[in-house]
N, CA, C and O atoms as CSV, one atom per row, in Angstrom:
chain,resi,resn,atom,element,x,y,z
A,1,UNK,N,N,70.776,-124.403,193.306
A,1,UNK,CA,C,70.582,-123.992,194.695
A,1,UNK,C,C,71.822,-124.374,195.507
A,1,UNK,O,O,72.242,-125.509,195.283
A,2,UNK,N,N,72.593,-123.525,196.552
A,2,UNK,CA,C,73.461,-123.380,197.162
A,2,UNK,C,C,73.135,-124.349,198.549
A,2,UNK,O,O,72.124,-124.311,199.251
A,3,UNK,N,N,74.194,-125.122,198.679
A,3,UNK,CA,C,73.689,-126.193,199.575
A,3,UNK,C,C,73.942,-124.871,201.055
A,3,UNK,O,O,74.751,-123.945,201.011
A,4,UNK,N,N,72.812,-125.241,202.454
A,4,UNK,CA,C,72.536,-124.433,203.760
A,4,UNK,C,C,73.182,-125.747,204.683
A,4,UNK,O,O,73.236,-125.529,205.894
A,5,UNK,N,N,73.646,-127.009,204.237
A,5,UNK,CA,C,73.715,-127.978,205.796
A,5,UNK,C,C,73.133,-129.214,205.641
A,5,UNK,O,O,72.973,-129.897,204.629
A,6,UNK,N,N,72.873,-129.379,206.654
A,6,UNK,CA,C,72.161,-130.286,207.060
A,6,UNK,C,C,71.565,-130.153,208.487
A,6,UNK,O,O,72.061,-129.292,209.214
A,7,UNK,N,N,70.542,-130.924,208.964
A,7,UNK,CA,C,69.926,-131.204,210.315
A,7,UNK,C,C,69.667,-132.367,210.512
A,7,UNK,O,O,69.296,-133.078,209.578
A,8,UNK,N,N,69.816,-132.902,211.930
A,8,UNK,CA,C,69.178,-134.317,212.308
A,8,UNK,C,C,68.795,-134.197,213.323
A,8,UNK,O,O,69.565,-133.997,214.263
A,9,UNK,N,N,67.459,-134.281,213.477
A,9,UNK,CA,C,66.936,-133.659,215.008
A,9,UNK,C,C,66.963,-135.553,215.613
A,9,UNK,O,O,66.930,-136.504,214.832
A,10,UNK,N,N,67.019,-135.653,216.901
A,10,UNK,CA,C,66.621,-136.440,217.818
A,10,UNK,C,C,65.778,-136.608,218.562
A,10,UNK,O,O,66.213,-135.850,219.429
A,11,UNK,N,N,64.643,-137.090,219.086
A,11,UNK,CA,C,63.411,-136.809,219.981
A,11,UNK,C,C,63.482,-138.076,220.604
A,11,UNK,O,O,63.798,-139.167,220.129
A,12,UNK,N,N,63.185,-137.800,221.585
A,12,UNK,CA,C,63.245,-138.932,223.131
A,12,UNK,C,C,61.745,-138.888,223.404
A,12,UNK,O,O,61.287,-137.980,224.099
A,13,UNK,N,N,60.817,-140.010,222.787
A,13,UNK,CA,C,59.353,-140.232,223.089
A,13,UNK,C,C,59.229,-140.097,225.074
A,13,UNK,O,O,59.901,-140.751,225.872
A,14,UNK,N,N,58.380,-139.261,225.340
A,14,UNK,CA,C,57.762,-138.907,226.478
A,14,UNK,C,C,56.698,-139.938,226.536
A,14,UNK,O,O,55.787,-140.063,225.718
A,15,UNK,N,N,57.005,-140.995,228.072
A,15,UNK,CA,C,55.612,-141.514,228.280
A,15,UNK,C,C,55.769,-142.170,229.469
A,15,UNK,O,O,56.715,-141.938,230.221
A,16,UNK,N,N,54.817,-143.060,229.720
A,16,UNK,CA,C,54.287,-143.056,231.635
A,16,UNK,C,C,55.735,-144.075,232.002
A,16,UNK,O,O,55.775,-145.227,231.569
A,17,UNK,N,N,56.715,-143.583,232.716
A,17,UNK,CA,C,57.418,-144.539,233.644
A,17,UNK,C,C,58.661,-144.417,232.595
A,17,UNK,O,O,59.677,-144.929,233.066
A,18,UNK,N,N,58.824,-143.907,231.388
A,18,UNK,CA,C,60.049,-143.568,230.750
A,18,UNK,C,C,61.042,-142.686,231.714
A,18,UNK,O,O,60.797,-141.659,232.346
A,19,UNK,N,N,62.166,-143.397,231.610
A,19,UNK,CA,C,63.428,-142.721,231.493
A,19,UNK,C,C,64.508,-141.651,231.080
A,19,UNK,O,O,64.438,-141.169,229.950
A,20,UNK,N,N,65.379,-141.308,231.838
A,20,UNK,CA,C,66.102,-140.057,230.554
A,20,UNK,C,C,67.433,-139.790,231.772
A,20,UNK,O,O,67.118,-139.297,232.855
A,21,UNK,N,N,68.628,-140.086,231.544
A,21,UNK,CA,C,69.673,-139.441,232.657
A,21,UNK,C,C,70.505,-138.186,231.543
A,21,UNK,O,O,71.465,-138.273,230.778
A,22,UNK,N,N,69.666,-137.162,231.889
A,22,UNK,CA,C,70.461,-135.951,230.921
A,22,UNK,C,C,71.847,-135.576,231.300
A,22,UNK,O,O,72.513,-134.967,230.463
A,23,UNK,N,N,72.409,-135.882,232.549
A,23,UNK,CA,C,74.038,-135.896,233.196
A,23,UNK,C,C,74.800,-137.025,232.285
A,23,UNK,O,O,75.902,-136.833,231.771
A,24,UNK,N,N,74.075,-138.178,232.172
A,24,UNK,CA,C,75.368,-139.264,231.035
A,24,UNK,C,C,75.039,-139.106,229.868
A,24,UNK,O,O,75.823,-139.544,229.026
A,25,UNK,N,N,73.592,-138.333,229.331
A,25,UNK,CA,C,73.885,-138.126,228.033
A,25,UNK,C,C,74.537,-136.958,227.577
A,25,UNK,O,O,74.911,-137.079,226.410
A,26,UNK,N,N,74.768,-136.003,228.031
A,26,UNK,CA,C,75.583,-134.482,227.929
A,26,UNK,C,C,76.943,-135.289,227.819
A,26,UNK,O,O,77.432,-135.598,226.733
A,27,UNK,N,N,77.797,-135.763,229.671
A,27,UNK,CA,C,78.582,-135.875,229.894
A,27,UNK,C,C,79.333,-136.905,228.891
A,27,UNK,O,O,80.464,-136.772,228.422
A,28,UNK,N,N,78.279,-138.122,228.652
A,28,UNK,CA,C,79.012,-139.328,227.803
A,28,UNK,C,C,78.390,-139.463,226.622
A,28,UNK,O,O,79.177,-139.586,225.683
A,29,UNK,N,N,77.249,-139.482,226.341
A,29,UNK,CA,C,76.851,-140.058,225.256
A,29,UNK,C,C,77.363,-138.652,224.047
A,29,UNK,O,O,78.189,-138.904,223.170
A,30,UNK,N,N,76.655,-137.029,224.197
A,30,UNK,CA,C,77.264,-136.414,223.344
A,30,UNK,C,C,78.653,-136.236,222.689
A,30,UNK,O,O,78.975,-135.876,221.557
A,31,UNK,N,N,79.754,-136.804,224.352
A,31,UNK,CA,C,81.141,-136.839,223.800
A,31,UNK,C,C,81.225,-137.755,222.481
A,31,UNK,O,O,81.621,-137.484,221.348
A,32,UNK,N,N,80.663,-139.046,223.088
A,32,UNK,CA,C,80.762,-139.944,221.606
A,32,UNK,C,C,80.468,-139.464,220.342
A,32,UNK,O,O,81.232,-139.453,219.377
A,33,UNK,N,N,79.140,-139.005,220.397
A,33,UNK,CA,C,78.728,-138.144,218.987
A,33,UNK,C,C,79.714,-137.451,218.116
A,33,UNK,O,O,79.878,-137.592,216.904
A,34,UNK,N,N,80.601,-136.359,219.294
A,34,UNK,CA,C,81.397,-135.370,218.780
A,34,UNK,C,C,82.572,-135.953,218.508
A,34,UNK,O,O,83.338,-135.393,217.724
A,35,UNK,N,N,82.952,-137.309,219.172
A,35,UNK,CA,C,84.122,-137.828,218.899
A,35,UNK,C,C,84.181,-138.325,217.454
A,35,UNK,O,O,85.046,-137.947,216.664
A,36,UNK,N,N,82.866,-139.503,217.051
A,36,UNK,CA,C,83.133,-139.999,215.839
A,36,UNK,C,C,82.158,-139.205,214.359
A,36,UNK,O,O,82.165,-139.555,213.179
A,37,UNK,N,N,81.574,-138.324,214.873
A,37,UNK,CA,C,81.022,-137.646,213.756
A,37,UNK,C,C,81.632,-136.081,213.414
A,37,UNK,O,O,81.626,-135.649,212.261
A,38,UNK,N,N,82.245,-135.163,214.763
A,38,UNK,CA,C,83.143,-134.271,213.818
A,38,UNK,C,C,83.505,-134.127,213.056
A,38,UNK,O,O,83.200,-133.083,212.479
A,39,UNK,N,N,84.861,-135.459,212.156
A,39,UNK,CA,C,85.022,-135.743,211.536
A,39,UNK,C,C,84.631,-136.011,210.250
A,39,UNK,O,O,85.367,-136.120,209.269
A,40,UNK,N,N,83.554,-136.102,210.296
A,40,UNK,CA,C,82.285,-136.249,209.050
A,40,UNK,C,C,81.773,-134.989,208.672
A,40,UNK,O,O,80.728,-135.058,208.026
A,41,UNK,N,N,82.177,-133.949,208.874
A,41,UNK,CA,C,81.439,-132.640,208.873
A,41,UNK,C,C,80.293,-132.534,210.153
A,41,UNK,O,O,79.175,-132.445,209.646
A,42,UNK,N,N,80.220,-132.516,211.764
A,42,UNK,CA,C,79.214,-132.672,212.031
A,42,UNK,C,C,79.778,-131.091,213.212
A,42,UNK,O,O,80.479,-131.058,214.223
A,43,UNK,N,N,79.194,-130.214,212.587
A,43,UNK,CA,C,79.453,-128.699,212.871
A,43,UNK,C,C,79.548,-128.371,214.651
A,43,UNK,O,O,80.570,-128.108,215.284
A,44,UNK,N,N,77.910,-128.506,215.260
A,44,UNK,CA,C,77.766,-128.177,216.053
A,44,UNK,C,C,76.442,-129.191,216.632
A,44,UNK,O,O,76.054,-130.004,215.793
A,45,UNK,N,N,75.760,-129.212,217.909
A,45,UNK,CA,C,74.813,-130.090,218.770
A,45,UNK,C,C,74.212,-128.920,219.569
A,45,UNK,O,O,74.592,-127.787,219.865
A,46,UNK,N,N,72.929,-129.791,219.834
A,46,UNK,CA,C,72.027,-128.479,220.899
A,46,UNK,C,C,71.451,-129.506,221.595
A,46,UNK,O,O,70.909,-130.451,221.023
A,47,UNK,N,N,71.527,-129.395,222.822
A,47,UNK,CA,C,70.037,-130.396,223.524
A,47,UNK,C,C,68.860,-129.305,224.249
A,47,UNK,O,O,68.919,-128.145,224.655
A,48,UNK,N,N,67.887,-130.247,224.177
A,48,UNK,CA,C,66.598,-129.067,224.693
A,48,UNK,C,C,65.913,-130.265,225.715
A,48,UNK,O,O,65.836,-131.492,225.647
A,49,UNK,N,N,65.566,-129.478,226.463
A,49,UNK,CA,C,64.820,-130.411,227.314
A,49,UNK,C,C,63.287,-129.954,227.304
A,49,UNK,O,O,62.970,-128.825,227.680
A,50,UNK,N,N,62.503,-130.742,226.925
A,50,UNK,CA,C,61.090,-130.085,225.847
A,50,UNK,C,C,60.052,-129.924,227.389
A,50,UNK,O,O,60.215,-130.690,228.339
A,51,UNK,N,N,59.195,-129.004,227.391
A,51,UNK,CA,C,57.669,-129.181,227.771
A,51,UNK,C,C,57.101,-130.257,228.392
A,51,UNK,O,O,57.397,-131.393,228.024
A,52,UNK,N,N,56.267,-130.050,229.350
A,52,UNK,CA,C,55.356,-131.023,229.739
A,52,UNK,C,C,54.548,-131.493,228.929
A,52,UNK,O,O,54.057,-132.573,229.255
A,53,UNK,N,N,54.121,-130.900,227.635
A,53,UNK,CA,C,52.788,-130.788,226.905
A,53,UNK,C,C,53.426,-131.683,225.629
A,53,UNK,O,O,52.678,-132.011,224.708
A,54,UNK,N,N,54.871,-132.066,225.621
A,54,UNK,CA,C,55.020,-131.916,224.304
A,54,UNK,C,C,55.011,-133.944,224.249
A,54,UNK,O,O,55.118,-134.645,225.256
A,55,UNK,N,N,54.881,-134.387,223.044
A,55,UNK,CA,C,54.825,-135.938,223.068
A,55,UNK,C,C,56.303,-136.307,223.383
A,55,UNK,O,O,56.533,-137.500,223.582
A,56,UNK,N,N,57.351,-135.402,223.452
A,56,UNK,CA,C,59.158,-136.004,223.702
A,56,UNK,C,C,59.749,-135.004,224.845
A,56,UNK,O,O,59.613,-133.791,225.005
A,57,UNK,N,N,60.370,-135.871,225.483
A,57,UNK,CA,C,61.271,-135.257,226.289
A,57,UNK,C,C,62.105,-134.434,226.434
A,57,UNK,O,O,62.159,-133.485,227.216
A,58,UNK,N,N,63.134,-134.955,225.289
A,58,UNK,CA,C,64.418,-134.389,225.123
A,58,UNK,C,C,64.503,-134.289,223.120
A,58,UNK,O,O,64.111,-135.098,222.279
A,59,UNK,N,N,64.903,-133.497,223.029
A,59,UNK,CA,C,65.398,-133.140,221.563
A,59,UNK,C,C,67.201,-132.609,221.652
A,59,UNK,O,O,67.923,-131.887,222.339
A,60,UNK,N,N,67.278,-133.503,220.485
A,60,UNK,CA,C,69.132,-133.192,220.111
A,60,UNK,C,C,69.212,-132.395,218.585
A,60,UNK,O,O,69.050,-133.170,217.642
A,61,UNK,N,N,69.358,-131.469,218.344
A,61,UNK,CA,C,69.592,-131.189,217.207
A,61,UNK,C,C,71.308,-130.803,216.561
A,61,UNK,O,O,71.953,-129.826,216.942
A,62,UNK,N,N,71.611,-131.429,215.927
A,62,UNK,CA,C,72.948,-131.713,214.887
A,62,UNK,C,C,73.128,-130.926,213.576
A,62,UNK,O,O,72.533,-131.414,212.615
A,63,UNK,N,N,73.632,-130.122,213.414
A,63,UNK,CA,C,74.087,-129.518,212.488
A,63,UNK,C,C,75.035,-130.005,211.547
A,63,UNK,O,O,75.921,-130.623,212.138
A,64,UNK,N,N,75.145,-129.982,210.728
A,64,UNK,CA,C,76.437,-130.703,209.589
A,64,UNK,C,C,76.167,-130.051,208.204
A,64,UNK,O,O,75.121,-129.766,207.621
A,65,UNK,N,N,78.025,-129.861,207.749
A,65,UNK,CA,C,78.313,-129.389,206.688
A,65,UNK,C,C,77.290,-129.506,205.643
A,65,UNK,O,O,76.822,-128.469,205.172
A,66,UNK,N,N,76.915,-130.584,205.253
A,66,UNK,CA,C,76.363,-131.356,204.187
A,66,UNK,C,C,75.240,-132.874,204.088
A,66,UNK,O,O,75.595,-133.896,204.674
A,67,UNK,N,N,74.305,-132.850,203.531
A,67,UNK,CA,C,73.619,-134.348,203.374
A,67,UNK,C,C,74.705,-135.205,203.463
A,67,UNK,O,O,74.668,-136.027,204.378
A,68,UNK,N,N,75.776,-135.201,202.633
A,68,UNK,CA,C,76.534,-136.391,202.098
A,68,UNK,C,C,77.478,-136.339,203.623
A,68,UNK,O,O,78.124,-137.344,203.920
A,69,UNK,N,N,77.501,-135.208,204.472
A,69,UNK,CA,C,78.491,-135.732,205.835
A,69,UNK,C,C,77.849,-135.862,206.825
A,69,UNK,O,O,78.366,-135.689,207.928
A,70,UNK,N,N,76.039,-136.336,206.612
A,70,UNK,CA,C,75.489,-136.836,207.271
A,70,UNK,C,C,75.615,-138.253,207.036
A,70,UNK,O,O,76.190,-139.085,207.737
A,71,UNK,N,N,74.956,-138.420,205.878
A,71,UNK,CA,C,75.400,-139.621,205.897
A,71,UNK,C,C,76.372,-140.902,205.822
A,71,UNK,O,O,76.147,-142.089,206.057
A,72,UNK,N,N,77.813,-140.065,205.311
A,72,UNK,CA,C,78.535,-140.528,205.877
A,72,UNK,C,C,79.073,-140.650,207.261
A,72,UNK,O,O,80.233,-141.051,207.356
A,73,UNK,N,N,78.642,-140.466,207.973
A,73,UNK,CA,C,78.944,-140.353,209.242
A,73,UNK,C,C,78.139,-141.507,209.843
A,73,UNK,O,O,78.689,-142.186,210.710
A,74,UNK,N,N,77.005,-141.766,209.499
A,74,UNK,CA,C,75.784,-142.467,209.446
A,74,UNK,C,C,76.785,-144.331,209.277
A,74,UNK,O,O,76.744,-145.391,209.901
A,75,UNK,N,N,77.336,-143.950,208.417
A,75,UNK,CA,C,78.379,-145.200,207.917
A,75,UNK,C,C,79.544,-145.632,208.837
A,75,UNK,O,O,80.023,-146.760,208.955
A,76,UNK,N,N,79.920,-144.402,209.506
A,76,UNK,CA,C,81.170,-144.753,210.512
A,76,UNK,C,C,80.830,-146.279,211.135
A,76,UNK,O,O,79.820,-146.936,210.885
A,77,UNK,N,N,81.733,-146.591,211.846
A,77,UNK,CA,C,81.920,-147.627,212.865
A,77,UNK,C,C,81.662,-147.441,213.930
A,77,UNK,O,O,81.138,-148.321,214.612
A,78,UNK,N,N,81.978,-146.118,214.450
A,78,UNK,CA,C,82.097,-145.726,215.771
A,78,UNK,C,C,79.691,-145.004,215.805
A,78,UNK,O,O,78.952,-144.704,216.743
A,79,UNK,N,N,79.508,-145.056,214.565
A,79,UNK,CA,C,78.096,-145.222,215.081
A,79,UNK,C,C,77.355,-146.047,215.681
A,79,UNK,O,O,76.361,-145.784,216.357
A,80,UNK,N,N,77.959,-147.402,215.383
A,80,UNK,CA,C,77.253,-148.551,216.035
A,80,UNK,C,C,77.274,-148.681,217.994
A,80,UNK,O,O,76.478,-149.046,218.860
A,81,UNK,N,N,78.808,-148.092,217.944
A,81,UNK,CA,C,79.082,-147.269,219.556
A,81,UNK,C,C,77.927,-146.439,220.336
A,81,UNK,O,O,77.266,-146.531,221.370
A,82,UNK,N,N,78.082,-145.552,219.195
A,82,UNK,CA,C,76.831,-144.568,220.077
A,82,UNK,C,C,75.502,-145.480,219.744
A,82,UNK,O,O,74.953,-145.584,220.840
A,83,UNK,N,N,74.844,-146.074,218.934
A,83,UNK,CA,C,73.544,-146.115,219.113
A,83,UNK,C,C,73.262,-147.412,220.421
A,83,UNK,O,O,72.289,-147.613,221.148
A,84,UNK,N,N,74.218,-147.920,220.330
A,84,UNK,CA,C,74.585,-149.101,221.385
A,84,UNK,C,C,74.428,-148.283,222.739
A,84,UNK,O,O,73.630,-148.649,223.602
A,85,UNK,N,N,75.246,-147.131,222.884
A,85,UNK,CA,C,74.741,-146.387,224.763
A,85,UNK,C,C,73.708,-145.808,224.615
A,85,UNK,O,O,73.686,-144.742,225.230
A,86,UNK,N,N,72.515,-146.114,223.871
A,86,UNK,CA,C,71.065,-145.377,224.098
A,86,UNK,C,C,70.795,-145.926,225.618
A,86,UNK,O,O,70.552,-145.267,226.629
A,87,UNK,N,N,70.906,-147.248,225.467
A,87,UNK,CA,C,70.269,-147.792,226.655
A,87,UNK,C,C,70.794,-147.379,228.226
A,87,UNK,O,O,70.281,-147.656,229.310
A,88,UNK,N,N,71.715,-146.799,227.985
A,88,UNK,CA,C,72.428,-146.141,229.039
A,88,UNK,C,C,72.155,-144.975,229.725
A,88,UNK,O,O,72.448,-144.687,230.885
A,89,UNK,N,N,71.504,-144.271,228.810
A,89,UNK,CA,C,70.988,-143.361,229.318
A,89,UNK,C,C,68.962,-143.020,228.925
A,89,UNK,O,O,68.508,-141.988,229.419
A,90,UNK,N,N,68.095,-143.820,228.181
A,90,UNK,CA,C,67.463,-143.585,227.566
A,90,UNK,C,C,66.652,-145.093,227.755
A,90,UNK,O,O,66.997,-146.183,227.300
A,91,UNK,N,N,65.300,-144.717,228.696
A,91,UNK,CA,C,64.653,-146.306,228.729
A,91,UNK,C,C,63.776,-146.551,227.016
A,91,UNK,O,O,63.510,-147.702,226.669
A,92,UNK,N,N,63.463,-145.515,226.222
A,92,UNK,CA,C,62.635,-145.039,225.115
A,92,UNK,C,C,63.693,-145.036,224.491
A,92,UNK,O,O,64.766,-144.706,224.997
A,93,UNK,N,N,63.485,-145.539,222.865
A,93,UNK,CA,C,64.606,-145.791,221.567
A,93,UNK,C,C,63.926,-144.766,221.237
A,93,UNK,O,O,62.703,-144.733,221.368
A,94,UNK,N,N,64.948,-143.347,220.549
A,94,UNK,CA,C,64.981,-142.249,219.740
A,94,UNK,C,C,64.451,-142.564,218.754
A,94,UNK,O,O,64.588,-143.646,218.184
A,95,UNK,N,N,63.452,-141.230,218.262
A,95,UNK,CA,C,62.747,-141.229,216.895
A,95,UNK,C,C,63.929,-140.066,216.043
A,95,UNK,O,O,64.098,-138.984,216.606
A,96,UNK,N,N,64.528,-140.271,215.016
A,96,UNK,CA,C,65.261,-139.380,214.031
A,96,UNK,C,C,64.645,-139.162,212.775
A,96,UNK,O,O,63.872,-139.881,212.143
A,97,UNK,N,N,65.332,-137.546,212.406
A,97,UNK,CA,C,64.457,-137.504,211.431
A,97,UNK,C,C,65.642,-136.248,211.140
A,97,UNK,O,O,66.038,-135.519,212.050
A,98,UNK,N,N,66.188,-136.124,209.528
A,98,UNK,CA,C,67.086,-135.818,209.234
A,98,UNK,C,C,66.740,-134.913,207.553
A,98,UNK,O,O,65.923,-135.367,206.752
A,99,UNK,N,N,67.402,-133.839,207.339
A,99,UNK,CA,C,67.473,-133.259,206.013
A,99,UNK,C,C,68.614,-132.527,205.636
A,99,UNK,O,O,69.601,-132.324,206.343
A,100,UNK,N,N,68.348,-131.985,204.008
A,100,UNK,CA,C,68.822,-130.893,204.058
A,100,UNK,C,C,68.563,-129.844,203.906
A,100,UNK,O,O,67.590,-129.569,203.204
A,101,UNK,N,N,69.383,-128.778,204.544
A,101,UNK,CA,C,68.485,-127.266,204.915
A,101,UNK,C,C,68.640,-126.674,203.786
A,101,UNK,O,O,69.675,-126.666,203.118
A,102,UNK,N,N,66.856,-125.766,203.336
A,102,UNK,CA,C,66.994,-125.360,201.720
A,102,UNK,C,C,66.982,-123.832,202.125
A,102,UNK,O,O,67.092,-123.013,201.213
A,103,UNK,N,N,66.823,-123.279,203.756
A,103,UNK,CA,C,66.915,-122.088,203.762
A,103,UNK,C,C,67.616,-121.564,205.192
A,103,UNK,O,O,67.635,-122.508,205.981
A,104,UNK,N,N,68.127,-120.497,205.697
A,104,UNK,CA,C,68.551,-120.152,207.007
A,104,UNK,C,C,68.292,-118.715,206.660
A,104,UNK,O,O,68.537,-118.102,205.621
A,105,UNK,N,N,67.642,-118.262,207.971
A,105,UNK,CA,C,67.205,-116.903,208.495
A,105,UNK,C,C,68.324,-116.061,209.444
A,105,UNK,O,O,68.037,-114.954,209.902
């Protein structure tokens, strides 16, 4: 089977008196992303800003070459950077959840 990628979605738990500044996470926190994971194969980013109905706020989804330039990227240095400005923009610690893609439409 012909490798499709990879995905790593992000979800920002929705709940009473939670937080979210979507201006420093676009403006700053995604720069970081793109700064130290490009490099790793990390293709392209989407943010969604979810539903009233839904249990999360915000969803990030990450595209990348490959499993293996996910997780290397996962290894960088400059990850410990980004997971360090959650709090900066994000009163709720992100739920992740990551694969690889076995099909595209």
């Amino acid at each position: 089977m012909s490798s499709h990628g990879a995905t790593a979605t992000v979800l920002y738990p929705r709940k009473d008196g939670a937080t979210f500044n979507m201006d420093y996470y676009l403006s700053t926190h995604m720069e970081l992303v793109s700064k130290y994971w490009k490099q790793h194969g990390l293709k392209s980013w989407s943010v969604t800003q979810l539903g009233p109905d839904s249990p999360y706020s915000v969803q990030a989804n990450l595209e990348w070459e490959s499993t293996d330039s996910l997780q290397n990227a996962m290894k960088d240095e400059g990850t410990k950077e980004i997971m360090e400005d959650v709090p900066k923009f994000s009163s709720e610690s992100p739920v992740l959840i990551a694969g690889g893609v076995v099909a595209r439409g």
